[in-house]
N, C-alpha and C positions, 0 to 999 in steps of 0.2 A: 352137390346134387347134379345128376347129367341133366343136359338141356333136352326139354320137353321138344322134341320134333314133331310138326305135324305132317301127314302124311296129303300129297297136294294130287288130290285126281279129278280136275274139273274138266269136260270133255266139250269140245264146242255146240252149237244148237242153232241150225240157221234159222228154226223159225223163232229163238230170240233175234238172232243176228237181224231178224227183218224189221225188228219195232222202231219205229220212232217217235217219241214223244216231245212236247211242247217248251219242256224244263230247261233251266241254265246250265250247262255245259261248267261241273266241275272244275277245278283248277286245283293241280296239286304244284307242289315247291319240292322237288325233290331234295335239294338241301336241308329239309326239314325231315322228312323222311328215311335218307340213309345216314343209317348210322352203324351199319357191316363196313368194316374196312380190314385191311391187313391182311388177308388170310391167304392169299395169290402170291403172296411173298414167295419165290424162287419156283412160281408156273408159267408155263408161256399159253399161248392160246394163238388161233389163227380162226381169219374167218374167211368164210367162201360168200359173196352177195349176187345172189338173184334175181333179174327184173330192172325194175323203174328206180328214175330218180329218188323218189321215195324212201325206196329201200335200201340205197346207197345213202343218204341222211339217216336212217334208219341205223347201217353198222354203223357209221362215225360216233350215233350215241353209246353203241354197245361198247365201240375202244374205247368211249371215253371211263363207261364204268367199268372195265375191267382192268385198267389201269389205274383208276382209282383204287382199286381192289391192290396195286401193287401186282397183276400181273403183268407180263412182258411179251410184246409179238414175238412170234414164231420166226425164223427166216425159211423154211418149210415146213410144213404140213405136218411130214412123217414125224418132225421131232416135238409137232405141240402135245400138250396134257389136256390142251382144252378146243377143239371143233366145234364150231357153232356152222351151219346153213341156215343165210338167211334169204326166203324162199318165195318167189312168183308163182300167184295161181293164176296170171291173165291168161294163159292158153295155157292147153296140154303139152305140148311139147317141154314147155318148161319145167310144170312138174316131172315128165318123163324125168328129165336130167336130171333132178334132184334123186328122184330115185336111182337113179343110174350112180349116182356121188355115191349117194348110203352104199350103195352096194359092196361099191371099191374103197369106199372106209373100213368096211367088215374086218381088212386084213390088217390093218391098224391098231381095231380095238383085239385081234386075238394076239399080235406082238405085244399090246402092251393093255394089259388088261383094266388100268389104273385112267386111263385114259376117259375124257367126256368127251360125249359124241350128242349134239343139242341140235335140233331143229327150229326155228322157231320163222318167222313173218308170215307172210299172207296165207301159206298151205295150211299150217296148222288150224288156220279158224274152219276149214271144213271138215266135217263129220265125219266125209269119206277116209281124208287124211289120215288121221288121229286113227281112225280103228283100223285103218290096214299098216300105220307103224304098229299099233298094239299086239296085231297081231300076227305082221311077217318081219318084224325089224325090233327085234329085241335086243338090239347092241344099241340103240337110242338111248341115253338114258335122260335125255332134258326134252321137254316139247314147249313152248310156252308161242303167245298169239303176239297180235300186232298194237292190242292195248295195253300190256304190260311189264316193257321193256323196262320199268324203272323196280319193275321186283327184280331183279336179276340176281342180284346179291342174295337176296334171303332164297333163291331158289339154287342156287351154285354153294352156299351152306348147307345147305342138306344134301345135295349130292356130294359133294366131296366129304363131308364131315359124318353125315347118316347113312352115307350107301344108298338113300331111297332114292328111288326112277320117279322125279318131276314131270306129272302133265297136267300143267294149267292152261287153258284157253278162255279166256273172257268173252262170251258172246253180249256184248253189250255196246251201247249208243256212243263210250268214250269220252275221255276225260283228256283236261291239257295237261303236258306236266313240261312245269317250267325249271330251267336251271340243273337238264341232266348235262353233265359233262361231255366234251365232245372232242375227239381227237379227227381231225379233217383229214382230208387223202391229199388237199392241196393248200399251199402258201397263196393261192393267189386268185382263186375261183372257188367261192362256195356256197353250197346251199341253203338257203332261209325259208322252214317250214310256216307259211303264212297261216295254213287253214292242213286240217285233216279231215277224212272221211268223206263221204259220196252221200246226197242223196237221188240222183236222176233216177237211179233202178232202169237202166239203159237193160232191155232184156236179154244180150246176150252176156252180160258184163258181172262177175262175181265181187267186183270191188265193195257196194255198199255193204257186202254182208261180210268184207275181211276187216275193213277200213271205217264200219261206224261211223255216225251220223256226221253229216257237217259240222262243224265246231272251228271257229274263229279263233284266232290268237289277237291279245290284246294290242293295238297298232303301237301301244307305247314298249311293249316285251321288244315286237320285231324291231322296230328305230333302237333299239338298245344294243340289241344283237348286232346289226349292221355297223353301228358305229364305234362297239368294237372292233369289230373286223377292218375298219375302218384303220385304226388304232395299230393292227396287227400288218398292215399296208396289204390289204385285199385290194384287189382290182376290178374286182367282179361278186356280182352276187346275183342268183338264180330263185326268184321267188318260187315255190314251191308248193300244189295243194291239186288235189282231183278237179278241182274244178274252181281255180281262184277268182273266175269273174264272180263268183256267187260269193269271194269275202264280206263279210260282214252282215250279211242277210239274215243271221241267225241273234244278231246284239237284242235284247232287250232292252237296253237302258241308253242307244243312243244311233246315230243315223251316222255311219261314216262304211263307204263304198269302196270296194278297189280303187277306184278312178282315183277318192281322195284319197288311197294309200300312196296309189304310183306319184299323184301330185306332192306328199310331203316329201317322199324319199328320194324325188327329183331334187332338193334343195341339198340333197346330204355330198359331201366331197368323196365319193366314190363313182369311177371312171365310168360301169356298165352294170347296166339292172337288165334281165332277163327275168321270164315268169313262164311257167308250164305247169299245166296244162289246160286253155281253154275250152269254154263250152262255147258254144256258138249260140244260143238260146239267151247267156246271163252276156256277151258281149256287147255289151251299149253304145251307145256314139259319144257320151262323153267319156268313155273310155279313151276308145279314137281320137278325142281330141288333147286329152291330155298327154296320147305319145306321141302326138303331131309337136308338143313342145320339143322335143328333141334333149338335146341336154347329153343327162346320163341314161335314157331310155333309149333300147336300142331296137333299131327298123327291123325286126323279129319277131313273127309271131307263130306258132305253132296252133293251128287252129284244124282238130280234127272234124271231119265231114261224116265222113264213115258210108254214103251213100250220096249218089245224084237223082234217086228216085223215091217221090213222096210216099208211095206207099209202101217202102219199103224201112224208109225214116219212123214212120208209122208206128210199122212194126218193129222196128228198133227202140221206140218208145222215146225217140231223140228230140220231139218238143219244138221243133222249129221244121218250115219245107224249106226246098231248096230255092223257093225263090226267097223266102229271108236271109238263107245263109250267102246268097249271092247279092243280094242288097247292102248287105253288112262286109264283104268284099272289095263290092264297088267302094263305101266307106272307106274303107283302109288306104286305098289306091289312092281314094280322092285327097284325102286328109295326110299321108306317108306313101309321095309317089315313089320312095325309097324302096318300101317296104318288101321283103322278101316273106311270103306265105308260105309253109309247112304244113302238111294235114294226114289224116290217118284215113286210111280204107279198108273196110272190108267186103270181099268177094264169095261170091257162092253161098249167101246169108239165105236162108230155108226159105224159097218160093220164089227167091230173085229169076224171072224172067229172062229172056234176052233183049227186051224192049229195055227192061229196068235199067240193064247193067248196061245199054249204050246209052242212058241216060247220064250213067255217075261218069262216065267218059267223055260226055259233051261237056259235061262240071269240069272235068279237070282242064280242058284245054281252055275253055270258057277262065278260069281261075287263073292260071298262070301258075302254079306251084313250082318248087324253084325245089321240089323233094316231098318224098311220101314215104311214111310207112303202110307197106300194106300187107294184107292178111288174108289168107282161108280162111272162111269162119268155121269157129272153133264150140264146138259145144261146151258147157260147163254146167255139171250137175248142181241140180238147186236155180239153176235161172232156167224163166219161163221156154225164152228161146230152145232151151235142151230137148223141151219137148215139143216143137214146131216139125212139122211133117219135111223132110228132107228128101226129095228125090233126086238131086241133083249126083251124080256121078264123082267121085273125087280129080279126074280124069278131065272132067270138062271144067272143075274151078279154077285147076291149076291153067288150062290153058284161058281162063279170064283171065288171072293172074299175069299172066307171061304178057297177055295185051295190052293188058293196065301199064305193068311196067316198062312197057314199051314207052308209052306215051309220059309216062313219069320220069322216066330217064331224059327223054328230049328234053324236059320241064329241068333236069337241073342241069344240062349243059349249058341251055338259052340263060338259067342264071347265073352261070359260070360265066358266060361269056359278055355280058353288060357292064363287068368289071374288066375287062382286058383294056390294058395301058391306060389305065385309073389308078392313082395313089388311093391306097385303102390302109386304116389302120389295123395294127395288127397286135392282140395280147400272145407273146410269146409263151408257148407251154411245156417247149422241148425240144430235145433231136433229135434225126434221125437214127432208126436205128444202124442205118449201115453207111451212115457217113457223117462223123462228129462236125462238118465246115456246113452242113445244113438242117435248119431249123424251122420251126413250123408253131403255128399257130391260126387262130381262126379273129376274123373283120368282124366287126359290128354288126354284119350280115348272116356273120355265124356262118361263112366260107371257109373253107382250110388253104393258108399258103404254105409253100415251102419256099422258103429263101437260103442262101447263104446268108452266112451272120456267126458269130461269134457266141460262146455257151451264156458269156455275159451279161447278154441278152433277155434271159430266157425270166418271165415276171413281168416285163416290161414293155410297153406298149410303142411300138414302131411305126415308120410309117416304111409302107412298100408298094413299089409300082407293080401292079402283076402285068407280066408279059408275056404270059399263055393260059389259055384258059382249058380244061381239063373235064369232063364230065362231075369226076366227085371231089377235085381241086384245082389249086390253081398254082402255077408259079410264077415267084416274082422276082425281084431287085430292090434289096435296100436302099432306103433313099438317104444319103451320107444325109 
């Protein structure tokens, strides 16, 4: 009897995407679950990743099941059978590009008709998404969202085996799934999803309605995961979640804090723990004090601002003013006089003043930021902000922009230059491209050196003196 296909048309709903309720946070075992295997046998596939950390943890699980599957990477694009975009809605620009990809895949799927052409991560959970592929982008033939990467299988069985065009998007709060396979980009640095989902509802920000509720992983899953990685001689690992000061906030059944996360996994024999991305709001002081242990925690924090003016935090819905967030700075300083700060900004945010915006500029120098990402703000349909009265010029945000980064640039030479003729450690990541006798890697600081050195190197944690300091690196001298 042929196999019963069902036909998969669930389309996103942000005003599901909105709800959040009280209830325990699912847990699926995907080892329990798939039971599709084999059928990728002599396919290749390739993927193109979009965006955030996230979404790079994101493809590592997709390689992992589609080699599970016995398919095989691509060494180009043109030659896979199977395209997947996995895709950033934090600003328009990025979507642009994705659209801009589909386009230039068009010529792809008419050479080879046999071919999947999949879109799936943050873009698909909006509305707008989903029915402008449905209805300008008919060579798509997979759509799937950012909660159900572990159907994969049963959705690449129907397309391949039924011909039928998959669009499923889950608009819902989110579930954990433990134990999907995972093929990493690196031997020596990797990612460890602690927590998934948003809930600030930051009003310019589309994340809680791609990304689903807060939801905590159980601290004994991640210690598990580490310590194989452990096992496998990682050197580093990157705690990972929207907003990881807020882990464990959501437990029912027991009391345990980021703070005591970073404190157990201080104990484990792996060299660097790194964590992005903070809220400034869930950032506590015994947080601070537990990275003042030093150890395997490293003088790094990524702490976005997004503004230096309270009514503008306000309206951003950001939960903290800026004299907390610079209390909680001072903290840092006092407790890791080490510490190198990071933060996000955005400019030209709907009603920002010129009083406001030399506010966030007093913040920055006030701060010390040693680097920033910063941004035009970007509307995004479905957040409140989209619909905040805009008169500002495009014209005049950019030249914020141009000023901010003026003052930001200065911010990461001065931290370039704190480390000149300082032995700094260094995890090796690579070589150059245009000169195999030099190599490069990033300090505990999360600076970039290049040194000479040998390929032998490269994994392995050095010590080097830098002996020029560089605005966006530094170079050094190995220390025999």
């Amino acid at each position: 009897m042929a196999k019963d296909y069902t036909k998969y048309f669930v389309k996103p709903s942000i005003k599901d995407a909105r709800k959040r309720k009280s209830t325990d946070t699912a847990t699926i075992d995907f080892n329990e679950y798939f039971t599709i295997k084999g059928f990728g046998k002599g396919k290749t596939y390739k993927i193109e990743t979009f965006g955030c950390q996230g979404n790079e943890a994101d493809t590592e699980k997709i390689r992992g099941i589609l080699e599970a599957l016995d398919f095989t990477e691509s060494e180009k694009l043109e030659h896979a059978d199977l395209i997947l975009l996995n895709t950033c809605a934090i600003r328009e620009n990025a979507e642009n590009r994705v659209f801009g990809e589909l386009g230039r895949l068009k010529k792809y799927k008419r050479n080879n008709p046999e071919l999947i052409l999949g879109v799936c991560g943050c873009m698909p959970q909006e509305e707008k998404v989903v029915d402008h592929i449905l209805k300008k982008i008919p060579h798509v033939d997979l759509v799937f969202g950012t909660h159900n990467i572990y159907k994969l299988p049963e959705y690449l069985e129907t397309v391949i085996l039924s011909k039928e065009r998959v669009i499923e998007v889950f608009s819902e709060e989110g579930s954990i799934i433990e134990n999907m396979p995972k093929i990493r980009e690196s031997t020596r640095k990797a990612w460890v999803s602690i927590m998934y989902g948003c809930d600030e509802f930051c009003t310019y920000c589309i994340v809680p309605y791609t990304r689903g509720k807060e939801r905590s992983r159980d601290k004994d899953h991640i210690i598990h995961e580490i310590k194989e990685l452990i096992k496998l001689g990682y050197k580093e690992v990157t705690l990972l979640g929207q907003n990881v000061n807020s882990y464990g906030r959501d437990f029912t059944d027991k009391k345990y804090t980021f703070s005591n996360l970073l404190e157990e996994l201080n104990t484990l024999e792996i060299e660097r723990i790194r964590f992005t991305t903070s809220h400034p709001k869930d950032f506590d002081l015994e947080t601070v004090k537990v990275l003042a242990k030093k150890g395997n925690l490293m003088p790094y924090i990524h702490l976005p601002v997004q503004s230096g003016s309270n009514e503008v935090l306000k309206k951003m819905n950001r939960k903290y003013t800026k004299e907390d967030y610079l209390e909680l700075v001072a903290n840092i300083y006092k407790y890791i006089p080490n510490a190198s700060l990071t933060t996000d900004i955005i400019v030209g945010f709907p009603g920002e003043t010129d009083e406001q915006f030399e506010e966030t500029l007093d913040l920055v120098r006030k701060c010390r930021f040693e680097g920033a990402y910063t941004f035009v703000f970007s509307a995004r349909e479905g957040t409140p902000a989209a619909k905040f009265e805009d008169n500002m010029s495009l014209d005049e945000k950019k030249q914020r922009l141009y000023k901010l980064n003026k003052i930001v640039n200065d911010g990461y030479q001065v931290g370039t230059n704190r480390f000149e003729g300082k032995i700094v450690k260094v995890l090796v990541d690579g070589v150059s491209k245009n000169n195999d006798s030099i190599i490069a890697g990033y300090t505990e600081n999360n600076k970039l050196v290049n040194f000479k050195g040998d390929k032998s190197l490269i994994g392995t944690i050095v010590e080097v003196e830098v002996t020029e300091a560089k605005t966006w690196h530094m170079i050094g001298k190995l220390v025999e």
